[in-house]
N, C-alpha and C positions, 0 to 999 in steps of 0.2 A: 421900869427898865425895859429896853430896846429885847426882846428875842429876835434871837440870828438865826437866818435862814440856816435850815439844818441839813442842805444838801448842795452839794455845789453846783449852782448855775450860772453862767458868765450874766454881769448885771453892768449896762453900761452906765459910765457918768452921765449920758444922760435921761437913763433911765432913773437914776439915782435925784435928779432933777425934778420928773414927774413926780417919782415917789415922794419927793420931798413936798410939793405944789398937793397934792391926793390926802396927804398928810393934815395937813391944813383945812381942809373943809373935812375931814374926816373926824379930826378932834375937835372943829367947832359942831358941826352936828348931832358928838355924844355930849357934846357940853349942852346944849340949846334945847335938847329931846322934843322938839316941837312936833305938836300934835295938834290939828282941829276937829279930832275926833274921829270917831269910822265911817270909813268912806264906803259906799257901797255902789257899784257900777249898776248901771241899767243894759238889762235884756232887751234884746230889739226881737227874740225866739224866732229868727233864721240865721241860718252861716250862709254868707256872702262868697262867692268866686271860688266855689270847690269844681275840684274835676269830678268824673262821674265816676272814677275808680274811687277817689276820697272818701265822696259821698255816698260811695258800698261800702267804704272800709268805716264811716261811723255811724251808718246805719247798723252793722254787725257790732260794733262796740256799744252800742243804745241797746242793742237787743239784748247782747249777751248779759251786760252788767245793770240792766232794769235803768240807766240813767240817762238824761238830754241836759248837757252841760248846757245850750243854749238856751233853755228856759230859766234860768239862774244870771249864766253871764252873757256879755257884750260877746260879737263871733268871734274879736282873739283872743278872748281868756279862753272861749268856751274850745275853741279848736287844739289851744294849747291843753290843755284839761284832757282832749282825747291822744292828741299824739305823746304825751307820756302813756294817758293807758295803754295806749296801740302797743309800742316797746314791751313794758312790761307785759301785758299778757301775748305777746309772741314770744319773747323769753320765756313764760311758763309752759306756753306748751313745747318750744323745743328745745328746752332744759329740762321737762319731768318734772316742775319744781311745784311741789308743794304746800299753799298756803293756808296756814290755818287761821284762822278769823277769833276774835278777841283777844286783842294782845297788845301790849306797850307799843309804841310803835315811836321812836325820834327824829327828824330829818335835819340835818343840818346845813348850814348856807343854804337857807331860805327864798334867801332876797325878798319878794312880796308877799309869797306865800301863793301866787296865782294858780300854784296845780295844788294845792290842797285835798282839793275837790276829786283831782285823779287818784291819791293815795287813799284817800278814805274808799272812796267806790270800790279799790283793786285789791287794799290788803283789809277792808272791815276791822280796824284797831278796837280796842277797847277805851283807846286814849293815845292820842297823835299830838307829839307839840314839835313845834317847828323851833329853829334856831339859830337866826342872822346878826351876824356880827358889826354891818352896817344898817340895821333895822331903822335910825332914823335919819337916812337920808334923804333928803326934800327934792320932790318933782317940778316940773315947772309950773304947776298946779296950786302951787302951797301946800300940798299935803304929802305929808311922807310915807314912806315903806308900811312904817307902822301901822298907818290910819288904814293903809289897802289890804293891808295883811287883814286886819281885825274884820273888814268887809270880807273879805275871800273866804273868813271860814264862822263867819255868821252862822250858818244852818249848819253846821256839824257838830255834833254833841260830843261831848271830852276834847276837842281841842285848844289846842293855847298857840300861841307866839311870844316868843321870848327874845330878847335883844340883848344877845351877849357871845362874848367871845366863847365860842366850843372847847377850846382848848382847856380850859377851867371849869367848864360847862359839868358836871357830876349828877347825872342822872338816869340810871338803868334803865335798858328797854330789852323787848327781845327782838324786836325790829329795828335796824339805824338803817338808813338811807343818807346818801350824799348824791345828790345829782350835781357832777361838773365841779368835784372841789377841784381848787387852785394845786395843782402838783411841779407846777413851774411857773416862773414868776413872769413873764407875758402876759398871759391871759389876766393874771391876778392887776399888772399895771391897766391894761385894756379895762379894765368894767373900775380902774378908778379909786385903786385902793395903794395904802401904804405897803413897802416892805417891808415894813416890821411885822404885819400881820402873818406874811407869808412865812410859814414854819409846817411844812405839810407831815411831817414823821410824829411832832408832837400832838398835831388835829388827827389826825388815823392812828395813832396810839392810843387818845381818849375816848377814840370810837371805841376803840377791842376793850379797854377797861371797864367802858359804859354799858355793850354788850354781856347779854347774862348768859350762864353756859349753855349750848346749845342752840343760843340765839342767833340772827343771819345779818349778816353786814352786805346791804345793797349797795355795789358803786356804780354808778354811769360815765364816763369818762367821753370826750369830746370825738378820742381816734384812737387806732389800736395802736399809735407811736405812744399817746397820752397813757392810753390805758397799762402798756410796758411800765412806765414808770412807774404807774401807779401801784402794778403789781406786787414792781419789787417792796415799796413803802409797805403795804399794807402784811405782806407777807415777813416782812424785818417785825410786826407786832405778836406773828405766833397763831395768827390768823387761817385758818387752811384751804383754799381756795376749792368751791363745789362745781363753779362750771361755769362759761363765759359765752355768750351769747354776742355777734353781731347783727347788728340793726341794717341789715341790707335795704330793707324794704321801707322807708320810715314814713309816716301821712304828712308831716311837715317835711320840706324838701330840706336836705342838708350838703354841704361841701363834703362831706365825711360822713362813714356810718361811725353812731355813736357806740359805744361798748358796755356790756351790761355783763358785770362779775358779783356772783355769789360769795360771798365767806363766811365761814360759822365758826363759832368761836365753842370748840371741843377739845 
């Protein structure tokens, strides 16, 4: 059965067209689950075409957190891999925010799972599973989500990847992380998905259920119009918001700073 978007956003006919065309390879790719197994990128162990302010800002993120993404991945995962942690640990320092290391940790809307590698480094889980609701969708490559996912988090110990819908998804952490959920149905047509899946108060309502008391709910959101909305959703679950950070400064260049909000579930 179809779930309806649980918030009113104008959805044109023919958006309703896409959705409908998204749909379609959407449900032949959970029918098909094709896999050729784990894929695993090759390190070239340099990043290519950084500026010299970059190349301070991940020389200082190598230092700080003892890691070189680029001895692992190819230079855009590895880059990628830093400019999450960049965000994150400037959000901790000027948020005061506090992380305590051995701890459940869940991320949701995955997609390949490419910053894996950053989450583990910045929050030290005791056990991190990731969780993409289009996990096996096929590259031009023949290999899908899944097969990159299971390379990306090869060398980290206690993690998983899981391919399935959040919303249903029932498993307790004290860490949830969403980077970039879908809170309006744009974005969600743009990366190629149906609107049926779009139902963003029922996916952040399963996050606060999921979350154990005291635990933190990480959002990132695209922009601070995005992040508004997302506010109010998250805050309609009872969730209480600890402090919100602007990403002014970010190592990948962006149209927008992205938005990074605490909520603990107390």
């Amino acid at each position: 059965m179809r779930i309806r978007p649980s918030s009113p956003h104008h959805v044109s006919f023919t958006d309703r067209l896409r959705s409908g065309y998204h749909r379609v390879w959407y449900e032949a790719s959970q029918a098909l689950r094709w896999s050729r197994g784990t894929f695993r990128e090759r390190s070239t162990g340099t990043l290519r075409k950084l500026s010299p302010s970059q190349l301070q800002r991940v020389d200082e993120l190598a230092d700080t957190y003892q890691q070189r993404f680029e001895e692992t991945f190819p230079p855009e995962t590895a880059f990628l891999n830093y400019g999450y942690l960049d965000l994150l640990d400037r959000a901790k320092h000027d948020l005061q925010w506090s992380i305590p290391g051995g701890q459940q940790m869940c991320d949701l809307g995955s997609a390949n799972f490419a910053y894996a590698a950053a989450l583990y480094t910045f929050f030290q889980p005791c056990q991190l599973t990731g969780v993409e609701v289009d996990g096996h969708r096929l590259y031009c490559n023949g290999r899908s989500r899944f097969d990159y996912a299971r390379g990306h988090i090869q060398d980290l110990p206690h993690t998983d990847y899981v391919v399935a819908d959040y919303r249903t998804h029932h498993q307790t952490a004290q860490i949830i992380s969403a980077w970039f959920p879908f809170v309006t149905p744009k974005p969600l047509l743009a990366w190629r998905l149906p609107l049926s899946l779009f139902d963003p108060s029922t996916l952040l309502s399963r996050a606060a259920n999921n979350l154990v008391f005291g635990g933190t709910f990480v959002m990132i959101n695209h922009s601070l119009e995005e992040a508004k909305v997302a506010h109010h959703l998250v805050e309609a679950t009872g969730l209480v918001c600890q402090g919100q950070f602007i990403h002014t400064r970010p190592l990948r260049p962006r149209s927008q700073p992205a938005v990074l909000t605490l909520w603990q579930h107390s």
